[in-house]
N, C-alpha and C positions, 0 to 999 in steps of 0.2 A: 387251802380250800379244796376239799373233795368233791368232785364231780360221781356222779351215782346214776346208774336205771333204776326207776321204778319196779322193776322187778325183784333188784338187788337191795333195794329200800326196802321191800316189804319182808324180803326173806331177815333181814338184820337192823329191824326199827330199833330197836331200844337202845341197840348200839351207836347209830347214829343222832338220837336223840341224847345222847349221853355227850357224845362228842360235841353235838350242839351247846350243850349246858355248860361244856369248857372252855368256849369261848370260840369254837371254830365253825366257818361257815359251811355247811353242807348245799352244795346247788342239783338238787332230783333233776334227771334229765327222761325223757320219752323220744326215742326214737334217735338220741343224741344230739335235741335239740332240746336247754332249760328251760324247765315250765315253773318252776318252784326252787323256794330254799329252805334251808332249816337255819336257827341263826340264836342266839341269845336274846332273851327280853331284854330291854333297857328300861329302864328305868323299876320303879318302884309301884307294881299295879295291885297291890294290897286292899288299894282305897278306891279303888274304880267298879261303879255299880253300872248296872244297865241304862239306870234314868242318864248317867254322864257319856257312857256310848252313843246314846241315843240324839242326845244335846251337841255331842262334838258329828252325827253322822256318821258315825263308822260303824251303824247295825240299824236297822229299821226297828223298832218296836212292834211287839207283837199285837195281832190284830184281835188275838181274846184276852176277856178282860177276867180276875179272880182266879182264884185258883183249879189248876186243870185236878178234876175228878178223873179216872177212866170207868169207863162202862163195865158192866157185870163181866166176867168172863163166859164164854160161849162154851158151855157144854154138847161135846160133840162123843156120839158113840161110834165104837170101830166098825166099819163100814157106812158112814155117814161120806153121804156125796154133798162134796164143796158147794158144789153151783147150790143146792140148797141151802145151804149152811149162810153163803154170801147173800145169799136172799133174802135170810131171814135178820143180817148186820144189817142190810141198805135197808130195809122194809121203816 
């Protein structure tokens, strides 16, 4: 089991992630005190949808319903001031 900082975690994830996927437990630590782990899935989550997350509690279900459209994109010319810009999102 390798003990890790978050700092050292983020310079070399993929490697640690790798090592995860071989079977070995990585525990991320902050300040040298464990906040997290990295670890192998168990079992077989192929067949697992949101409605069965949802039903077991282990995620809330989202609170809009249909499918997410996003809004036009916001045409802005250089030298356009934000606070305008944000004015006219929230308006």
């Amino acid at each position: 089991m390798a003990h890790i900082g978050m700092r050292e975690l983020r310079a070399a994830l993929s490697t640690y992630l790798r090592r995860a996927q071989q079977g070995e437990r990585v525990v991320v630590t902050i300040d040298g005190a464990p906040v997290a782990q990295l670890s192998p899935l168990v079992g077989d989550l192929s067949g697992v949808s949101l409605a069965d997350l949802v039903a077991r509690g282990t995620v809330v279900a989202p609170r809009r319903r249909g499918d997410w459209v996003p809004d036009d994109p916001l045409l802005l010319t250089s030298g356009a001031r934000v606070d305008r810009a944000l004015g006219q999102v929230r308006a």
